[in-house]
SEBAZA-917882 format. One record per residue (C-alpha): x, y, z; residue in one letter. Coordinates in Angstrom, 2 decimals, padded with zeros to 5 digits. Layout:
residues N
> X; Y; Z; A
...
This chain:
residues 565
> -015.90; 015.71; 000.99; X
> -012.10; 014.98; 001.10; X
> -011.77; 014.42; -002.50; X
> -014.64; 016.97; -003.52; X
> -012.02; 019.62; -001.92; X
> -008.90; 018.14; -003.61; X
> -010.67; 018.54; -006.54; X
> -012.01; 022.05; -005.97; X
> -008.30; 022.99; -005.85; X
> -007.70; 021.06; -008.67; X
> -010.41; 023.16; -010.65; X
> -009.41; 026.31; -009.54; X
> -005.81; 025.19; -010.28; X
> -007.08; 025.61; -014.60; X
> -007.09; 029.62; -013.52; X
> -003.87; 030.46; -014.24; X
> -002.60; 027.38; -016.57; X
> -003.54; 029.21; -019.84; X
> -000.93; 032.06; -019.40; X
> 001.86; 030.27; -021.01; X
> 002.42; 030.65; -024.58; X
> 003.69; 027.64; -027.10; X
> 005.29; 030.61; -029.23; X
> 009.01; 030.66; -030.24; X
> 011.37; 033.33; -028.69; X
> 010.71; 036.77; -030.31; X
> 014.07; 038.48; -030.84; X
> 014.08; 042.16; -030.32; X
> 016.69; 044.66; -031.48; X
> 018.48; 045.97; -028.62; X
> 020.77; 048.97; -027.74; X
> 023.83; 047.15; -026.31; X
> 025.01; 050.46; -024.61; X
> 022.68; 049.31; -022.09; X
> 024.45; 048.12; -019.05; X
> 023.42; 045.29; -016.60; X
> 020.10; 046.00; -014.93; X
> 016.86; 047.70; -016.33; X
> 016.73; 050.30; -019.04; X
> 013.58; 051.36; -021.45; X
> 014.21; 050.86; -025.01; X
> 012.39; 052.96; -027.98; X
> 009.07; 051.67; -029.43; X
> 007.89; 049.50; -026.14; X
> 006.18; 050.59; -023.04; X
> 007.82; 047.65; -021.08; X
> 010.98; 047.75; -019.71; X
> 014.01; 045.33; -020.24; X
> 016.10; 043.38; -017.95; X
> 019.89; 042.91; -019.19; X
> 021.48; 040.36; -017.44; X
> 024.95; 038.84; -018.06; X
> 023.41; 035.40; -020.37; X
> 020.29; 037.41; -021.52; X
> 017.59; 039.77; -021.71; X
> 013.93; 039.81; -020.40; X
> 011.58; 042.04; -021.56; X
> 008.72; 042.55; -018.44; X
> 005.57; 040.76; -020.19; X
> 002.90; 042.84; -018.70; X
> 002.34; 046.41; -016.83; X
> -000.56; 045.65; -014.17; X
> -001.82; 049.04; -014.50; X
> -004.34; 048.56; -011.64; X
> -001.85; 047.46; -009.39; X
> 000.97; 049.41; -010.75; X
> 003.60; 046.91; -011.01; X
> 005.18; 044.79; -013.97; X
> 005.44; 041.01; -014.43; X
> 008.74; 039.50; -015.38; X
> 007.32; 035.95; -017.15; X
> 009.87; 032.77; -017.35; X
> 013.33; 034.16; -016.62; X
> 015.76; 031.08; -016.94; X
> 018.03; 030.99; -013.89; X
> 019.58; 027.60; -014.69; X
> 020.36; 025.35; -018.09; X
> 018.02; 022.85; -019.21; X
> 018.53; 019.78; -016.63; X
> 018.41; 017.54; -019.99; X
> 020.50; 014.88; -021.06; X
> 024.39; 014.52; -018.79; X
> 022.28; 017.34; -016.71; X
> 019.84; 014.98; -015.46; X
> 020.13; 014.15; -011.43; X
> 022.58; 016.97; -011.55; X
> 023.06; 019.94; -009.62; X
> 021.18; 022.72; -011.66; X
> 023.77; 024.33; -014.16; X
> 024.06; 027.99; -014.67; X
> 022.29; 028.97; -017.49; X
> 023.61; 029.39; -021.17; X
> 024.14; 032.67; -023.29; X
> 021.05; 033.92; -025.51; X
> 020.58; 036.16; -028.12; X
> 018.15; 038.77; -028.32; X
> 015.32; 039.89; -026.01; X
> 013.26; 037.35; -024.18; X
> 009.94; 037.88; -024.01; X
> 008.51; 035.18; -021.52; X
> 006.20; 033.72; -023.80; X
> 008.40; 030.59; -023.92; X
> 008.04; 028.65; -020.51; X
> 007.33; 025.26; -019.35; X
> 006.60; 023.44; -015.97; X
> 008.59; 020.60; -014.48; X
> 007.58; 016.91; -016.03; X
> 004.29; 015.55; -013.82; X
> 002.69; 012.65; -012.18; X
> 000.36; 011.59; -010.05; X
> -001.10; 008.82; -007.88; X
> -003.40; 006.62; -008.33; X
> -005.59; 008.23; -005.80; X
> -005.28; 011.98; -007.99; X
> -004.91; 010.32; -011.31; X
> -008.35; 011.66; -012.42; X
> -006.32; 015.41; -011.68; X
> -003.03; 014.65; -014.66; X
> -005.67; 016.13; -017.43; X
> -005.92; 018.76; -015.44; X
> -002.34; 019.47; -014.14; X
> -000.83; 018.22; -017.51; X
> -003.17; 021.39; -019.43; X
> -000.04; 023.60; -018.80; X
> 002.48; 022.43; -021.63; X
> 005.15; 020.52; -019.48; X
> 009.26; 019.77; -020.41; X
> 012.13; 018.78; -018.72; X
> 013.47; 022.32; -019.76; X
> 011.68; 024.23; -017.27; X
> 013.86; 026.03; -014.79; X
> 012.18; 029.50; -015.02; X
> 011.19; 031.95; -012.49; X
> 008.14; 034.81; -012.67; X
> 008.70; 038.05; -010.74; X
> 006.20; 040.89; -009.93; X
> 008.00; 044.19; -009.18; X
> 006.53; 047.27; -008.35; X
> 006.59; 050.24; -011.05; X
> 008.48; 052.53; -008.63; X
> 011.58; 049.93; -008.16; X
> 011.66; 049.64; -011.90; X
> 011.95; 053.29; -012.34; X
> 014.45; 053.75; -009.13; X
> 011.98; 055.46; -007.17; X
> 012.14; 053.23; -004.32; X
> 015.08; 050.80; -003.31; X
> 015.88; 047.55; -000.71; X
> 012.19; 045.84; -001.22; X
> 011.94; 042.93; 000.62; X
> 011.21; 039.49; -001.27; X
> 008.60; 037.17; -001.00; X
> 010.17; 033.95; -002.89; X
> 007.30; 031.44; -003.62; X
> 007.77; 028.01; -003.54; X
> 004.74; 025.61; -004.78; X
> 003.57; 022.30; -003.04; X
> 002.41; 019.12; -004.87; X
> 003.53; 015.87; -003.07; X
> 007.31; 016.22; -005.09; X
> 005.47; 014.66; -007.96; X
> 003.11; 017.92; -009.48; X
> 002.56; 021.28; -009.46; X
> 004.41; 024.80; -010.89; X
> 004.87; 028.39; -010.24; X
> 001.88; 028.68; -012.23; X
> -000.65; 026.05; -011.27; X
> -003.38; 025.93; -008.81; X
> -004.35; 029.47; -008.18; X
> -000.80; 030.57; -007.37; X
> -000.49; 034.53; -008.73; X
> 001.26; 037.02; -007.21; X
> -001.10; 039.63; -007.69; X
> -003.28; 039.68; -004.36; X
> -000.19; 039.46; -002.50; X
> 001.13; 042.08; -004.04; X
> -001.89; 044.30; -003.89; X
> -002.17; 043.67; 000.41; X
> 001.53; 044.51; 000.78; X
> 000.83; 048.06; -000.95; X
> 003.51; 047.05; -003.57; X
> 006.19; 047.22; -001.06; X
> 007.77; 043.97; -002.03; X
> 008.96; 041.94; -004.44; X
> 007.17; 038.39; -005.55; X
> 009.32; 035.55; -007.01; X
> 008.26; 032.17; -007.84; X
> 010.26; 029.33; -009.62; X
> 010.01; 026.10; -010.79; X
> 011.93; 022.89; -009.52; X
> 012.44; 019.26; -011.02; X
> 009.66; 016.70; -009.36; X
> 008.93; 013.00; -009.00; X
> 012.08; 011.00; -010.11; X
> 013.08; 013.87; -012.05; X
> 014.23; 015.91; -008.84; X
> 014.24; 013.17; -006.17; X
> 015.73; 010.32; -007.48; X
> 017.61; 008.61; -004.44; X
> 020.28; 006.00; -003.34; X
> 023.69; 004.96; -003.56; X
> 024.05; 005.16; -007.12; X
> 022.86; 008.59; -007.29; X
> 024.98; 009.43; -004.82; X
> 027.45; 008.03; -006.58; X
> 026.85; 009.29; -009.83; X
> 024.94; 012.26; -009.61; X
> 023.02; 014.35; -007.36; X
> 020.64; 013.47; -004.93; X
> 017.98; 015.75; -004.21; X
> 018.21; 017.40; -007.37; X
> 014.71; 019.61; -006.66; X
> 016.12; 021.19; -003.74; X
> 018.96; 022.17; -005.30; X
> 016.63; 023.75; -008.51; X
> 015.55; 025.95; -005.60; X
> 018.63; 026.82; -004.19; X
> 020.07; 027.77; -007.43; X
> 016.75; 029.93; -008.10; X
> 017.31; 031.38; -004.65; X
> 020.82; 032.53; -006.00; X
> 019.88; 033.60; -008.69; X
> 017.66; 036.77; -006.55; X
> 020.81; 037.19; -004.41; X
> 022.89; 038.07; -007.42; X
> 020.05; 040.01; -009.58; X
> 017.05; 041.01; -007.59; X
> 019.11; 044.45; -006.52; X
> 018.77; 045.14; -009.97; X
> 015.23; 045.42; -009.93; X
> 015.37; 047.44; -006.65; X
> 015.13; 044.44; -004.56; X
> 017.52; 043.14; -001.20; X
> 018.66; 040.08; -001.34; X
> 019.58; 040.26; 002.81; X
> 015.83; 040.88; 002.85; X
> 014.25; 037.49; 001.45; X
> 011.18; 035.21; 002.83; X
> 010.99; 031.84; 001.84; X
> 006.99; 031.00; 001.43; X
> 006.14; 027.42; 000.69; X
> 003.23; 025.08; 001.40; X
> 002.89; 021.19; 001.48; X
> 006.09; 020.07; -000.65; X
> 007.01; 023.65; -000.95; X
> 007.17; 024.06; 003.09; X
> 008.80; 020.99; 003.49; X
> 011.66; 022.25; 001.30; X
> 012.31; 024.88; 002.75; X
> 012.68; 023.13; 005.98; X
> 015.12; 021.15; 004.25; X
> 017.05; 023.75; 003.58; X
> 017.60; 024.85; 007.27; X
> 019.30; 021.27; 007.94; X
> 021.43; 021.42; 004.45; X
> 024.83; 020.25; 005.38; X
> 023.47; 019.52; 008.89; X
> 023.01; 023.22; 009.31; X
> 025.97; 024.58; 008.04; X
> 024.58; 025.92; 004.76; X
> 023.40; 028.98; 004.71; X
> 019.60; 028.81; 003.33; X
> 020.04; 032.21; 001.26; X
> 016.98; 033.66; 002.60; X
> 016.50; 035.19; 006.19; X
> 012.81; 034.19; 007.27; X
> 010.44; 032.06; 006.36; X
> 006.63; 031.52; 006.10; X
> 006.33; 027.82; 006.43; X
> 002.97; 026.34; 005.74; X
> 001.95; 022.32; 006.75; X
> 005.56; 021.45; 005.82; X
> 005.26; 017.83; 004.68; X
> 007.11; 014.67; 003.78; X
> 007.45; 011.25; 004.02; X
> 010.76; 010.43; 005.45; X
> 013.14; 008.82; 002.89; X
> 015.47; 007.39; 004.36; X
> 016.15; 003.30; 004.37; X
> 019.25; 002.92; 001.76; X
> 017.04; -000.46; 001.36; X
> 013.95; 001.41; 000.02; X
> 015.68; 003.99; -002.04; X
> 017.57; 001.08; -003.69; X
> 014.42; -000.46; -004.09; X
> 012.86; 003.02; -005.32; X
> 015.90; 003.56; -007.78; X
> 015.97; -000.19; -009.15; X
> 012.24; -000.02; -009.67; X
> 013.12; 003.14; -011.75; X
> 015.69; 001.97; -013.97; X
> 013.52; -001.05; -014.94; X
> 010.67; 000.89; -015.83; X
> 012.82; 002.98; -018.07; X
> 014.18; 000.12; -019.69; X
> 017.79; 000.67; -018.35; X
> 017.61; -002.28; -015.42; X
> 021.73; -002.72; -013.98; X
> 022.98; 000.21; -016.57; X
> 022.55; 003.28; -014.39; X
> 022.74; 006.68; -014.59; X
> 024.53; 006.57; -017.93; X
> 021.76; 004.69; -019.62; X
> 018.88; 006.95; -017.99; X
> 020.28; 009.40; -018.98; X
> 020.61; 008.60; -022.57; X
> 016.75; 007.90; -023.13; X
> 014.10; 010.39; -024.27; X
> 012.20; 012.34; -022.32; X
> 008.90; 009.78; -023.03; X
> 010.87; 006.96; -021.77; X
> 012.03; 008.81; -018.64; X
> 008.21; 010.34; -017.87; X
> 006.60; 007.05; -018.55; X
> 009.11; 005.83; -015.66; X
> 008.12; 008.36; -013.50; X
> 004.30; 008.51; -013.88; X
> 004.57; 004.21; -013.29; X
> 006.26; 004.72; -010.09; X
> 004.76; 007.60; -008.94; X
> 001.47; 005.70; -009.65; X
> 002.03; 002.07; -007.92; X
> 002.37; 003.94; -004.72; X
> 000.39; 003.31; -001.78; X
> -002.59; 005.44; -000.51; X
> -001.65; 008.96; 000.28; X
> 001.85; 008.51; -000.58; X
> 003.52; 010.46; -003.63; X
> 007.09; 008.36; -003.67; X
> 009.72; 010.63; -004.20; X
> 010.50; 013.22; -002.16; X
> 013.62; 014.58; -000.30; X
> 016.27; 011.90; 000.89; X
> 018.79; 011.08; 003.04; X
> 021.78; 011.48; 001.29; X
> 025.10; 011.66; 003.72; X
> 025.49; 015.03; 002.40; X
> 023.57; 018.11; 001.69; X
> 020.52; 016.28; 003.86; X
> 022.62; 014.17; 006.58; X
> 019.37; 013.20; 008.82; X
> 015.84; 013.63; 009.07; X
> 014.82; 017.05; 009.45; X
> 013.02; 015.78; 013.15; X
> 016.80; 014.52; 014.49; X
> 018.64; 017.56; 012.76; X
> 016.23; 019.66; 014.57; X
> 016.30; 017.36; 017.56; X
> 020.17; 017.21; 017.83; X
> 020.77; 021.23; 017.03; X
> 022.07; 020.75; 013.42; X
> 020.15; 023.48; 011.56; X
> 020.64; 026.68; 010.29; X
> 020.18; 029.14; 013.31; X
> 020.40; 032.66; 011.89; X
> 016.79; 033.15; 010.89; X
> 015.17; 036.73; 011.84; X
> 012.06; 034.43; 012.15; X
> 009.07; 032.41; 010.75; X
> 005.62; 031.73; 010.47; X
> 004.72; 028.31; 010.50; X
> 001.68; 026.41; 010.74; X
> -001.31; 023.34; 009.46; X
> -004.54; 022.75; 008.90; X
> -007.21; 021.55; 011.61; X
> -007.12; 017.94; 009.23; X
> -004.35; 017.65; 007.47; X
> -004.29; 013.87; 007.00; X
> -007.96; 013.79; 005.85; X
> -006.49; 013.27; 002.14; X
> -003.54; 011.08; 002.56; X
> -005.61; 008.58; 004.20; X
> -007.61; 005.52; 002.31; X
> -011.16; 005.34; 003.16; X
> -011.59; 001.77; 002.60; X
> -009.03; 001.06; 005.32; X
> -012.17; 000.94; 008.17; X
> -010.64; -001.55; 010.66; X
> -008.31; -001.57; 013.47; X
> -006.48; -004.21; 011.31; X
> -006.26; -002.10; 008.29; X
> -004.45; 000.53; 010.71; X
> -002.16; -001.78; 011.20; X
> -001.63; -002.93; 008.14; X
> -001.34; 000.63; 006.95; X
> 001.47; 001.22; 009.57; X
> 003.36; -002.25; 009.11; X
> 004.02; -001.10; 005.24; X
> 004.93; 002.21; 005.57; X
> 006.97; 001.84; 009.33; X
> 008.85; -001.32; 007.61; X
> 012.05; -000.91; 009.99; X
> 009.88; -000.71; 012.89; X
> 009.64; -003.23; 015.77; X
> 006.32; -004.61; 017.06; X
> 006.69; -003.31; 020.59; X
> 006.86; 000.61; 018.71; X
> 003.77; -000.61; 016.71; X
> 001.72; -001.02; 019.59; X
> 003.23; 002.36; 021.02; X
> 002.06; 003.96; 018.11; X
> -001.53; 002.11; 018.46; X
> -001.62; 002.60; 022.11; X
> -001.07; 006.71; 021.10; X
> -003.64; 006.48; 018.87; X
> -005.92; 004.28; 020.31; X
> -009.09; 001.77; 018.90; X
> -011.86; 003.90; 017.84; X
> -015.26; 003.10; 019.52; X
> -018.48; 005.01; 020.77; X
> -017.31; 007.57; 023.61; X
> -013.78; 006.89; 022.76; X
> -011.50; 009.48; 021.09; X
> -011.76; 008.32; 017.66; X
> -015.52; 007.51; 016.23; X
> -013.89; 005.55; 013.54; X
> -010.90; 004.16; 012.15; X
> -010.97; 006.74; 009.60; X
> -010.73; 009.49; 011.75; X
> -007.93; 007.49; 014.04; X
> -005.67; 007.05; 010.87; X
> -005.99; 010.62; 009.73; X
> -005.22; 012.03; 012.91; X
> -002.04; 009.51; 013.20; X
> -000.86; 010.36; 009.34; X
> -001.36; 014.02; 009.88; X
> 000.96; 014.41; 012.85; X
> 003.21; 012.50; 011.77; X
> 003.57; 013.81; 008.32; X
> 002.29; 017.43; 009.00; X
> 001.92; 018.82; 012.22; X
> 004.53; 017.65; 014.69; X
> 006.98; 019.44; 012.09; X
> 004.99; 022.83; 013.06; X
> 005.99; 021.65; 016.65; X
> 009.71; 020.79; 016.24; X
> 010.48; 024.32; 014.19; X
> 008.53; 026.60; 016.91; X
> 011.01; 024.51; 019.23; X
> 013.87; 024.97; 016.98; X
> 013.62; 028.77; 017.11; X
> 012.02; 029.85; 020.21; X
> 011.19; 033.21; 020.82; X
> 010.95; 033.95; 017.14; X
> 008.16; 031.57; 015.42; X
> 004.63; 033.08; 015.06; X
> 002.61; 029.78; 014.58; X
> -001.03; 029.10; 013.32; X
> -003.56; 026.69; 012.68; X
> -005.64; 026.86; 009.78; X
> -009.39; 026.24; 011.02; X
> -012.09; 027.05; 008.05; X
> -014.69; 024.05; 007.72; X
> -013.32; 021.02; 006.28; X
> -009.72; 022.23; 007.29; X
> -008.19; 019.64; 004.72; X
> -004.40; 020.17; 003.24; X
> -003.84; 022.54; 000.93; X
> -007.34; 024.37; 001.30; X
> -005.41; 027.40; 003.30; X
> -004.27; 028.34; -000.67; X
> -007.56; 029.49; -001.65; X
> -007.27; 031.90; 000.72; X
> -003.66; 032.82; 001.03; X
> -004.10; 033.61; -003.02; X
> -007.74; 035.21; -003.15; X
> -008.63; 038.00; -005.05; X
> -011.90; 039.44; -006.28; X
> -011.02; 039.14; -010.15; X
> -010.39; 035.47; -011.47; X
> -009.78; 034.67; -014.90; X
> -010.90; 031.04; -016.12; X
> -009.23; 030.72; -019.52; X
> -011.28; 033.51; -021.07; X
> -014.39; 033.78; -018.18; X
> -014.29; 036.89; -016.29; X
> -015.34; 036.00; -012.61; X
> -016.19; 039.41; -010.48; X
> -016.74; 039.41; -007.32; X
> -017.62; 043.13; -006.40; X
> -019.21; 042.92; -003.18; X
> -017.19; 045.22; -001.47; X
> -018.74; 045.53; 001.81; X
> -018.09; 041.39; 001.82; X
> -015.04; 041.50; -000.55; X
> -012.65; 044.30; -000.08; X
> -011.79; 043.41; 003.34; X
> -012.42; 039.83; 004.73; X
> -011.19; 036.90; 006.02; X
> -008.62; 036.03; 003.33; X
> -007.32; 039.58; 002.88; X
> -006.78; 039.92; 006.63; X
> -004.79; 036.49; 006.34; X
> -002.94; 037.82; 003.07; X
> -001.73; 040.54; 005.46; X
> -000.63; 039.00; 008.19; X
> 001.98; 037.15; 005.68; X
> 002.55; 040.55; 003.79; X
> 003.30; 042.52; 006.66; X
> 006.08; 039.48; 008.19; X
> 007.38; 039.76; 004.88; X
> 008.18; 043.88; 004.97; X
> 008.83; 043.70; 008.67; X
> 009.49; 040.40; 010.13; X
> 006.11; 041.34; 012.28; X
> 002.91; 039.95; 011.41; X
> 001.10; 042.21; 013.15; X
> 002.81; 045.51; 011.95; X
> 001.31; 045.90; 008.76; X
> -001.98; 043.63; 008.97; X
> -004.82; 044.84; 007.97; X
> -007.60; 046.84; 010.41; X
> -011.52; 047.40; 009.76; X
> -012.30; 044.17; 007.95; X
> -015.04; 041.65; 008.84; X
> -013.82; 039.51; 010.56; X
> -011.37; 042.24; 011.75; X
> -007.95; 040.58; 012.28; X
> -006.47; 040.27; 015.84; X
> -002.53; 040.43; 017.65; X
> -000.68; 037.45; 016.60; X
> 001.32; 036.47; 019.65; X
> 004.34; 034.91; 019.06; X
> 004.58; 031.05; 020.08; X
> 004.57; 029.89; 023.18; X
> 005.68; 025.84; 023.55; X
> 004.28; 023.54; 026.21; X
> 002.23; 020.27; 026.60; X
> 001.16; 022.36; 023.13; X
> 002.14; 025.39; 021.43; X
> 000.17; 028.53; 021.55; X
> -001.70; 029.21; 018.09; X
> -002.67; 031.90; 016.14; X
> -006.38; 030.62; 014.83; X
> -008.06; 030.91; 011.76; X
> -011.81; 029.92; 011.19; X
> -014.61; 031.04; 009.55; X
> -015.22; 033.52; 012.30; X
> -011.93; 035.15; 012.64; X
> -008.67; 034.84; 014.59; X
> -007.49; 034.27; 018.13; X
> -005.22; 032.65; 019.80; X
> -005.70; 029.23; 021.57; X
> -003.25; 026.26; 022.28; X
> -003.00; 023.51; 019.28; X
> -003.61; 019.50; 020.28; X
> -002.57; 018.86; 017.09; X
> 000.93; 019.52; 018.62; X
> 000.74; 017.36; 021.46; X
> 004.16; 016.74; 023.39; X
> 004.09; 012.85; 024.06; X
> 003.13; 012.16; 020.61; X
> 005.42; 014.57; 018.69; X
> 008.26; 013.45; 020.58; X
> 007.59; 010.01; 020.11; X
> 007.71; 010.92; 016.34; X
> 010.90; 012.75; 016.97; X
> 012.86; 009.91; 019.32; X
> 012.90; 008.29; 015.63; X
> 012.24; 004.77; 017.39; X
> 010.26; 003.81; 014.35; X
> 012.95; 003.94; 011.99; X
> 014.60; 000.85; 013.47; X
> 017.31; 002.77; 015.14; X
> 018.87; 001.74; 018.51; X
């Protein structure tokens, strides 16, 4: 079932893959009387978007929903070449009017356990040139009507290694539609796999560390100094990310051990996951395993970045691949810098950004069902499993760790090892995290658990990004059922998140009169657990989450696994 659902998202992720053209930039004559910001120009319906380094025609007017869509917007240069593990550059001067037909995502990989998804996620034409942005705005912003929209600023998932602003069924549409069109929807891309996470000392050294998160933080700068142009505020932006995408922006609330401001003001934080990186031993190995693959083995940074893009992906795909179960490889490091700790310690020891208005932050009910090998059945495997991945760790934390998450056995708490290990991965990659932020910001963290039947990662997108009308390449789907479909269980969870984003109150805005009808979303409430907004396939309520369990989340947090004194 595990993999049938990875794969159903995988399926569903062809929807929107098809909307990017191959076609060369079309260059449009332009009035250049027209000053920064929006203006119509004779002989096309669609407005245009002057900026300082180019123009943007909108690609489409959703004449349904009444808003237009601004497709691939560059808001850095092409990380190619001496750009590569650098900090996005801003990007260069162009000619002409852009019409957003030219796009790309981020370079992709998978491992071995998804490799039958890379036909699938590699359908979307892919580049290392790919640091564009879509935004949906509404028609009355564009024409001045209305001003100060609050943003919703996307930001996908995908283990570090896959995904876009595009993939999956990621579309801005439904979101827009339960919000009434009184926001703003932004989603960009960001460098992945070695590409964006490359790690170590001679990254640090040489380049930049953590090169993804800083793709988004550039993108996020880009809507402070442009979305007021489209009728936007930039003091009014949400963060939204899931998996890979939630984990990043967690790592932005520790950048510079909290110093940094994040450049958005709340955040909707969904099963925010990693896998810690960071043993300078492991990210040399990481980074040496690399450079040999890419044929540049003792050269560095100036060699890797002198090969072709082939060489480079090849690299990444190999490493990405050889990984263990359930792990993805790169992913955000340690770097004595912009991330100075594990998010858990940061958190832990107070170092994180405390000006948020607030957040939303929550899991799945089995969140390590998919990062978690089958085959491994015995309590020996488990072991095993936790020996290789906890490398720094003693043997007395092993059986700490063991004794937390005990033998499985008839009448016991586990049934099987299978269901001991996922539990284990899960809260330790997933769900303590949910824990440690309501902690973090107490008093201001709506939290939830995600409940529908399997409850596996990622599955919460299907319904955070429903709408009636899908589009497979060129099959019309219609669902038009509207006693069933106009107001349900995924539109009442679309505006929950809709209504934080205009109001910083979930409950404000949400929707009222759907089946299930949606109920008051307290705001967290931390003890032995924290208090839960939940979501099955019978509606909401509020109940207290073992999946945040204090003993084990703060063994997870006293970092005693790591090796540390």
């Amino acid at each position: 079932m595990e993999r049938a659902s990875i794969l159903l998202v995988l399926v569903v992720g062809l929807l929107n893959l098809f909307q990017t053209a191959l076609a060369a930039p079309v260059a449009e004559p332009i009035d250049l009387t027209i000053g920064i910001g929006i203006d119509f120009t004779a002989g096309s319906d669609l407005p245009v978007l002057k900026l300082p380094y180019a123009t943007y025609r909108a690609s489409e007017y959703d004449v349904l929903n009444d808003f237009y869509k601004f497709k691939n917007i560059r808001f850095a240069a092409p990380p190619t070449g001496a750009l590569r593990w650098q900090k996005p550059a801003p990007p260069l001067q162009e000619a002409g009017v852009q019409t957003g037909d030219v796009g790309y995502q981020c370079m992709q990989a998978t491992p071995a356990f998804l490799a039958i998804a890379y036909p699938i996620i590699t359908a979307e034409p892919q580049s290392e040139d790919c640091l564009f942005l879509d935004m949906y705005v509404p028609r009355a912003a564009i024409k001045g009507q209305v001003k100060n929209l609050p943003v919703m600023f996307w930001i996908y998932g995908g283990g570090y290694a896959l995904g876009s602003k595009n993939f999956f069924v990621y579309n801005g549409t439904p979101l827009m539609k339960s919000a009434q069109n009184n926001m703003i929807f932004v989603a960009p891309n960001y460098r992945m796999g070695a590409y964006g996470f490359l790690a170590g000392p001679t990254v640090e050294k040489d380049g930049m560390p953590n090169a993804g998160l800083w793709d988004q933080r550039a993108a996020l700068q880009w809507v402070q100094d442009y979305i007021s142009l489209v009728g936007g505020d930039k003091n009014a932006v949400t963060a939204m990310g899931e998996s890979a995408g939630g984990g990043s922006i967690t790592h932005h609330l520790i950048g510079n051990g909290g110093t940094l401001d994040p450049l958005f003001k709340r955040a909707i934080i969904q099963s925010p996951a990693w896998l810690p990186q960071f043993d300078e031993g492991k990210l040399v190995t990481q980074y040496t395993s690399f450079e040999l693959q890419a044929g540049c083995a003792g050269k560095g940074l100036a060699c890797l970045r002198s090969q072709p893009t082939s060489v480079i992906d090849k690299a990444n795909r190999a490493v990405i691949a050889s990984q263990l179960y359930g792990n993805f490889g790169f992913g955000p490091a340690v770097d004595n810098n912009f991330i100075r700790d594990l998010p858990s310690i940061e958190f832990a020891k107070g170092r994180y950004w405390k000006n948020l208005d607030g957040l939303i932050v929550g899991h799945t009910s089995n969140e390590g069902y998919i990062f978690t090998d089958p085959l491994a059945i015995s309590n020996n495997d488990v072991y095993k499993t936790l020996r290789s991945t906890l490398s720094n760790a003693t043997e007395s934390t092993l059986k700490t760790i063991l004794d937390l998450y005990p033998a499985p056995g008839l009448f016991r708490k586990y049934l099987t090892n299978f269901l001991r290990a996922s539990d284990l991965i899960g809260q330790f990659v997933v769900t303590c995290n949910t824990r440690y932020l309501a902690v973090a910001y107490p008093g201001k963290t709506y939290n939830y658990q995600f409940d529908v039947v399997p409850g596996i990662h990622a599955m919460d997108l299907l319904f955070t990004f429903w709408q009636r009308g899908i589009s497979v390449g060129p099959i019309q789907i219609d669902f038009s059922l509207d006693f069933v479909t106009s107001k349900n269980l995924a539109t009442g969870w679309q505006s929950y998140l809709t209504s934080f984003v205009r109001s910083g109150d979930p409950n404000k805005f949400r929707e009222r009169g759907g089946l299930p009808p949606t109920s008051d979303w307290a705001k967290a409430q931390v003890r032995d657990t924290v208090t839960v907004l939940n979501m099955d396939i019978l509606g909401f309520s509020m109940r207290s989450d073992p999946d945040t369990d204090a003993t084990r989340c703060s063994f997870w947090q006293n970092a005693l696994w790591t090796g540390r004194k």
